[in-house]
N, C-alpha and C positions, 0 to 999 in steps of 0.2 A: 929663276925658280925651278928648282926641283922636280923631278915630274914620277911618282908613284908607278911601278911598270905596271904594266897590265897583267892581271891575274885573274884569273879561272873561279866564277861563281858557279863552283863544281857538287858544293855539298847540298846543307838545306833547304834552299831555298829556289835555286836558280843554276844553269848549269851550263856557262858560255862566258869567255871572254867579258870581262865588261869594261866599260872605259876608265879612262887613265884617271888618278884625283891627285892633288896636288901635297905631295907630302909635306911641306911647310904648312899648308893650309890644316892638313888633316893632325899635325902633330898640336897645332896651337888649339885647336877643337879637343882632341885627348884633352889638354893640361887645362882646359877651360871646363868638363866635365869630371874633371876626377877626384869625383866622390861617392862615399859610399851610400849615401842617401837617394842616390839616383831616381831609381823609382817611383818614389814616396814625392820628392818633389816635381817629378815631371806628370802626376797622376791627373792634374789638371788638362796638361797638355793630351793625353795621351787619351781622356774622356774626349775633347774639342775635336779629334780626329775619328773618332766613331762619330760623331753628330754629322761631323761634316760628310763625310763619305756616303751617308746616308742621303742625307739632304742635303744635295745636290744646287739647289736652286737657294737657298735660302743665304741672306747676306751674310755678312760679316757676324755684326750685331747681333742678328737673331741665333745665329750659331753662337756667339757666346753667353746670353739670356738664358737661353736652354741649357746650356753648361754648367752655370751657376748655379741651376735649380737641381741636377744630378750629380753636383760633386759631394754633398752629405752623403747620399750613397757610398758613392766612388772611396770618399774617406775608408772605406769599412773594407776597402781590395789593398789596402796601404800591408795590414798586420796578418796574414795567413796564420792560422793554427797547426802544428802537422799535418794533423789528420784530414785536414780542408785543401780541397784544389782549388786554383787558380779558377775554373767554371762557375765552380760556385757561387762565388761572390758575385762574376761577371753576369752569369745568368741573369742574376735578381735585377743587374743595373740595366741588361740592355730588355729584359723585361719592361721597367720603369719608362723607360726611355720609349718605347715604340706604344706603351700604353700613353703616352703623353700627346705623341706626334695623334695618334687617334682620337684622343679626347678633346682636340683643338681642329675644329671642322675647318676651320681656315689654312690651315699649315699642312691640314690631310688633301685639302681639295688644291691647294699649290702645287705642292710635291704629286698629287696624281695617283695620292697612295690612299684613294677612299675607298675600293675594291677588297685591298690588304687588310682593311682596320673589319673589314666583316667575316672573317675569320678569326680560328683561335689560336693563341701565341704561338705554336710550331709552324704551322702555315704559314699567320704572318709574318713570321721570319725571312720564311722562302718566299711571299709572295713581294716583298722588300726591297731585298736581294736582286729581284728580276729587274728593278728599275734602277741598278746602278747603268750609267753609262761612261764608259771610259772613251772623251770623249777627244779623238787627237788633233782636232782645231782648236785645243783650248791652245793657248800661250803655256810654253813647259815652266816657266818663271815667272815667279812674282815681280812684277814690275812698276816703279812707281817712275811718271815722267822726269820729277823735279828728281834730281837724286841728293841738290844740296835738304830738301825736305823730309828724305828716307833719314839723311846723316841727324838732321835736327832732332826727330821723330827717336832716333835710336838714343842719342844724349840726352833725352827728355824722359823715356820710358823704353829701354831695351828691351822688357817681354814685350811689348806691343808686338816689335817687326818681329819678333820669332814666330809668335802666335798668328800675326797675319800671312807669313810664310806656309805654314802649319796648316792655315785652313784654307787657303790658294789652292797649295799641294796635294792637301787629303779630297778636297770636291772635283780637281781635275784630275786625279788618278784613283777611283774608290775601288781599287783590288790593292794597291799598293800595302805594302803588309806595315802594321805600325811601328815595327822597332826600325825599319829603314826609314821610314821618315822621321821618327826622332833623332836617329843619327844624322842625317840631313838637315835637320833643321839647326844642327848643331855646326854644321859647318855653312850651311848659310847665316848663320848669325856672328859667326867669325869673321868670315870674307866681309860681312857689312861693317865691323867693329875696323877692321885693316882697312879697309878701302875711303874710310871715314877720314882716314888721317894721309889720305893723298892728297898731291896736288889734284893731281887729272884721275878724278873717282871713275868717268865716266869706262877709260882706258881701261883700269884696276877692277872696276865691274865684271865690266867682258873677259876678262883674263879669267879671274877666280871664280865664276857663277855658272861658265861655260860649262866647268865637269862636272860640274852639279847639278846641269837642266840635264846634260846627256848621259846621266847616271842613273838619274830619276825616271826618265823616259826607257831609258833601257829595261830595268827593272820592275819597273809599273808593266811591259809588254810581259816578261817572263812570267809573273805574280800569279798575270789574268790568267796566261795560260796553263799554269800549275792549278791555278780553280779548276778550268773548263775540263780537265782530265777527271778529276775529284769527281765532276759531276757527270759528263758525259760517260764514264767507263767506271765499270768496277772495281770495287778499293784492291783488288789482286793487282788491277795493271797499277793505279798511284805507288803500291808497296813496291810492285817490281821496280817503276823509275827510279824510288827513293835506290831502293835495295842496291842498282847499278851504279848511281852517284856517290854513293858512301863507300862501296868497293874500290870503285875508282879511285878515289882520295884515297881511302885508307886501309890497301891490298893486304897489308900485314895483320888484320884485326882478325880475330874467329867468326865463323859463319854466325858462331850463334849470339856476338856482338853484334854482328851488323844487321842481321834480323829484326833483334828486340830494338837497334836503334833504326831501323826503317819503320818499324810500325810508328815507333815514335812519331818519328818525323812527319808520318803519311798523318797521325791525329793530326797534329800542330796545323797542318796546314789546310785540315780541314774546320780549324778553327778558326783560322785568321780568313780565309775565304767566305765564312759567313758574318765575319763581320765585327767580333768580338772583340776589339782594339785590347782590353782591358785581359783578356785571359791573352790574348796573342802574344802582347807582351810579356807577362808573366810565364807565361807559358816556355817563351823560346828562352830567356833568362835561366826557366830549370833548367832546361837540357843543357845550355853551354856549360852552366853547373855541372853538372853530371859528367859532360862530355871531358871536363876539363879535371875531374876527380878523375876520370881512368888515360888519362893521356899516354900514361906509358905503355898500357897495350892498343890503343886506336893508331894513335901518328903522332912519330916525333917533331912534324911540322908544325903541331900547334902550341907550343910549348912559350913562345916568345906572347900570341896570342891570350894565355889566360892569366897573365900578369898585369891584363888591359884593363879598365873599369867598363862599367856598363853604359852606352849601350856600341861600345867599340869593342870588346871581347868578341859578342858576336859574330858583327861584321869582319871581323880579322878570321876566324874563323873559318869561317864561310869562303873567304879568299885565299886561304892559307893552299900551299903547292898540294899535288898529288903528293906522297910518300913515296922511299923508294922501292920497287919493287921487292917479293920477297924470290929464293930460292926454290921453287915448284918441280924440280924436276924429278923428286920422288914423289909425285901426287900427279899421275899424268889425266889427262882430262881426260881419255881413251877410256876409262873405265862404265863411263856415262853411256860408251855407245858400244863396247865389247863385253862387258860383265851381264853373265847369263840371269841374273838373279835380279835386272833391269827392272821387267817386267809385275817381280812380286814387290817392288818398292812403289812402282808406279800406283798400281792399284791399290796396296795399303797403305801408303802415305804419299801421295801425289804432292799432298802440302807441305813436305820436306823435300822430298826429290827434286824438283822443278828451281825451286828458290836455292839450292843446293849448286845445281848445274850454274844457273846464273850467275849466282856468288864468283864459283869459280872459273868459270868461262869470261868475268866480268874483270876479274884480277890478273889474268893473264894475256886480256886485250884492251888495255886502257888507252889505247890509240883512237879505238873505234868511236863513234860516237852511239848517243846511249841510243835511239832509235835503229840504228842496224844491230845493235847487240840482244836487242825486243826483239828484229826478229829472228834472228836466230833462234832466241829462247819458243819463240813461238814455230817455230818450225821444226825444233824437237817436242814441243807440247804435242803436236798435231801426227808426227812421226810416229810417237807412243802408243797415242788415243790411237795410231791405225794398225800398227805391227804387232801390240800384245794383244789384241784380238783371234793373228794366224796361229798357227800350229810350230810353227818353225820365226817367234817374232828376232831373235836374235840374227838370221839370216836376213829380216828387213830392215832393223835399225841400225847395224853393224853399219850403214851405206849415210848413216849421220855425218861424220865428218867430213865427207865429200860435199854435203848440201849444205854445211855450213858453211864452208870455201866458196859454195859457187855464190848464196846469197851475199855474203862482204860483197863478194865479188863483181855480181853483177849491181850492186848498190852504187860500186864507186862508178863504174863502166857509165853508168848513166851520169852521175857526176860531171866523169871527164869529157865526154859528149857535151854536154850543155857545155862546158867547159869551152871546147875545142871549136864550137858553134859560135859562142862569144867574142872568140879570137878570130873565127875567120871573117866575121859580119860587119863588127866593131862594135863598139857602144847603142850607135843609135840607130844602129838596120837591127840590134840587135833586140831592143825593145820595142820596133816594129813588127819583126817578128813573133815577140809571146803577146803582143796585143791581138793579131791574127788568127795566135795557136788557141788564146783564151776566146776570143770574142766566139770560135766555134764550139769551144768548150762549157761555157756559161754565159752565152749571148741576152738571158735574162737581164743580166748588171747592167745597170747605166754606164752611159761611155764613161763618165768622170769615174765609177766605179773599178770600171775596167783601164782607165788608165793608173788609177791608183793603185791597184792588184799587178797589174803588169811592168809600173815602175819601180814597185817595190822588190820583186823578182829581178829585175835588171840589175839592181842596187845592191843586193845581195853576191850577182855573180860578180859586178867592178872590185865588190870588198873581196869575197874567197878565191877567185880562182884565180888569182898573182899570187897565193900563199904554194907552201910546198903541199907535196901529196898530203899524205894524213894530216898537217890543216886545213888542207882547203877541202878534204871529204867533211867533216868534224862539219866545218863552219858551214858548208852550204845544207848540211841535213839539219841543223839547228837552224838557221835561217827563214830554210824552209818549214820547218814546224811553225814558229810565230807566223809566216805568211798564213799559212794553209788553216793553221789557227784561229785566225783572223776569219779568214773568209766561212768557217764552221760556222762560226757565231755569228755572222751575215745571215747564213743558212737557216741558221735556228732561230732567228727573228723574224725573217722571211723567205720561206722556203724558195731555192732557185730552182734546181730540177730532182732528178732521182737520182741520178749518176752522182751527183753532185752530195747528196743528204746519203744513201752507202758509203763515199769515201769518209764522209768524216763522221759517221757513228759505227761501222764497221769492224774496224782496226785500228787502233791506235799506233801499231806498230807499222805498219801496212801504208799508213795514209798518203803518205808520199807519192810510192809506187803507184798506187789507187788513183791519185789525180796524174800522173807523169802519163797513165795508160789509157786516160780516161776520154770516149770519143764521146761528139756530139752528140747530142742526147736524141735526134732521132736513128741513131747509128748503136748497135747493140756489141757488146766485147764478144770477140769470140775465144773460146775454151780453148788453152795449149795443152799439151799432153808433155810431161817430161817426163827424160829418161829413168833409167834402172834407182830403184830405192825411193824416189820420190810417190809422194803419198796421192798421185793420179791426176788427171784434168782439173787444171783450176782455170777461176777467170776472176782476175781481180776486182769486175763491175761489179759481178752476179754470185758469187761461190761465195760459201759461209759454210766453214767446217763446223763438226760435232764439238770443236769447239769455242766456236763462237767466232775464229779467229781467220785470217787469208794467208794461206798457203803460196809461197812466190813461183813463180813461173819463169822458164830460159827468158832473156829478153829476145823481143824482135828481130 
């Protein structure tokens, strides 16, 4: 069998490598969905994944009970009017829906959602929300012991195992955004229809289900973490990641394409992170719409993609290659840090200027990955706010392109270190080592904690750092964003230390460097001084510029 290469979930949604799926599998899923009523019939499905993801704890049966009592609703999100959004509808249903779970003292006192229900509908939204857990002891796959009784079960009633997939899926992953898992559940319902008609199912299982538990897994860790930005940091930083993922993919488009479709995107995902199955869906449906009416000015890589039916258009999408670069060399980025008239852009429209640089700083280093390309953008935010203050600001920001060298620079330097520390140690002195480095660092965490934070960091370096340079920088800052990501939201449940709660509400840009620098918490950072042009004494523990954001410092 065929094996799908691996492609760059670079755009909407997620933005790394994901694993491999099997192009037989996925091509017989296509011709098994393509239709044009997609939506409309899947409306069932696509309510069962809001309930489920909510409530967490509730069976099978009761998740579908509740269903049936909100798909008259639901009916009414099938026929949009122009003038009506996608919200609309979905508002009224997950309205319904949370006044239900409240009106049922027993379902609210299960779920542990009696607190939420004494509140009013905006709140309880958010207070809802607070008790998803993404919880990674669950089982990634649906699994049924007998499998000759899945096969029976699927001859007797094939929506059954979709729908039990479905709601497996959606309770152990509730960030997972909806239109992935309806796509999933479309190729798990494949792979069981194929594997039904083997000798050895058991063989044929494992073969086909595999890139679909580490697909699903994969993408459930990205989802969360695309929430936890939304919420932890201001929509400027969600717009800027979008703003750099869309550049990257698609260098040739106009600034002021990729703008209108950042903001897009940054809604979208603040839609599907609170929960709204019903507009999520509808929702990213417009936009591949949209995306796939202006294709010939975005990227000619998606062109094979909106020939696709729903809810595969997307996901091709979303996968489809960077573009090829364009011709820049009459557009020199120089201008952002020599042109005298910096200064009066800055202060009159910072909110062009800024996303400006990015765009085009972003287009012309698609190597980088999107977290050192943050901070660079944030290390000319911070350059500005300090130089068109002086008298002579062009003599202080002119020294910009030097400090954007040195940060790549010193970003990968660390890299290659961890790197070259890995190699000299081996494998397994080497995860004795960050259990060591950690246990000084955040000695709060339970050991099994701290093994679990420390082997996952070891796991990250065995994957990136056998790749070449600019993959294996890419891979191991991305890596490390879901670690560090991870442990934020530890933080945020249960406070660890100080050290620990700066680095990951601080900077989002920064946060890496933040924990890489970060000493024992009775041990304080001390302030470096760097050289000529740089914007003074920073300390990545303690420092928080005017704005807002951590200024990087020489390394060590």
């Amino acid at each position: 069998m065929k094996n799908l290469r691996p492609i760059c979930f670079l755009v909407f949604f997620s933005y790394v490598q994901c694993q491999t799926l099997q192009r037989s599998l996925l091509a017989a899923a296509l011709n098994h969905t393509n239709r044009q009523n997609y939506l409309q019939e899947n409306l069932r499905d696509i309510t069962s994944i809001m309930v489920a993801q909510f409530l967490q704890k509730s069976t099978y049966q009761e998740v579908q009970t509740i269903v049936e009592e909100l798909v008259d609703r639901a009916e009414k999100c099938k026929v949009l009017k122009p003038q009506e959004s996608p919200s609309e509808c979905s508002h009224q249903l997950m309205t319904t829906f949370l006044e239900h779970v409240c009106n049922n003292q027993g379902m609210a006192d299960k779920q542990e959602f009696s607190d939420c229900c004494n509140v009013n509908n905006k709140a309880r939204l958010k207070c809802f929300l607070l008790y998803k857990k993404d919880d990674t002891e669950y089982s990634d796959v649906f699994q049924i012991p007998n499998l000759e009784q899945i096969c029976e079960v699927d001859k007797e009633n094939q929506a059954s195992v979709k729908e039990r997939y479905i709601y497996e899926t959606s309770r152990k992953h509730p960030f997972l955004y909806g239109p992935t898992i309806l796509t999933m559940s479309a190729c798990y319902e494949t792979a069981i229809r194929s594997c039904c008609q083997e000798v050895n199912k058991t063989e044929c299982f494992q073969i086909k289900l595999e890139p679909i538990r580490k697909y699903v897994r994969e993408i459930s860790l990205r989802h969360h973490h695309l929430c936890e930005i939304g919420i932890k940091f201001n929509h400027k930083v969600s717009k800027a990641v979008e703003l750099v993922l869309l550049t990257k993919k698609q260098p040739k488009a106009s600034f002021s394409e990729i703008a209108k479709l950042a903001g897009d995107v940054k809604n979208l995902h603040q839609t599907c992170c609170e929960g709204d199955v019903v507009a999520c869906v509808l929702g990213r449906s417009q936009l591949m719409n949209d995306t796939c009416s202006k294709q010939s000015t975005l990227s000619s890589k998606i062109t094979p993609c909106c020939a696709l039916s729903v809810p595969f258009r997307g996901e091709c999408i979303i996968n489809s290659e960077n573009d090829d670069k364009p011709d820049l060399s009459s557009l020199p980025l120089s201008r952002f840090t020599e042109d005298r008239f910096v200064c009066k852009q800055f202060i009159d429209k910072q909110d062009d200027l800024l996303p400006e640089f990015l765009y085009e700083y972003s287009r012309r280093h698609s190597e980088l990955a999107v977290s050192v390309i943050l901070r660079v953008y944030t290390v000319y935010q911070n350059l500005l706010g300090k130089c068109c203050k002086l008298e002579n600001p062009l003599e202080c920001y002119s020294h910009g392109k030097e400090m954007f060298q040195r940060v790549v620079g010193e970003s990968h330097e660390r890299i290659k270190n961890h790197c070259d520390l890995r190699e000299k140690l081996g494998d397994a002195n080497f995860h004795d080592r960050l259990i060591i480095l950690y246990t000084k660092k955040v000695p709060q965490l339970s050991a099994q904690e701290l093994v679990t934070l420390t082997k996952n960091m070891a796991a990250a370096a065995t994957k990136c750092c056998p790749l070449r340079d600019e993959q294996r920088f890419v891979c191991m800052e991305d890596s490390a964003k879901l670690i560090l990501g991870a442990l934020c939201r530890r933080h945020e449940a249960e406070p660890i230390n100080a050290g620990v709660g700066h680095c990951c509400e601080d900077s989002y840009a920064f946060r890496k460097p933040c924990f890489d620098d970060l000493q024992a918490p009775e041990q304080s950072c001390e302030a470096e001084t760097t050289g000529n042009g740089d914007a003074g004494p920073v300390n990545y523990c303690r420092f928080r510029s005017p704005g807002g954001d951590v200024l990087p410092s020489r390394g060590k």
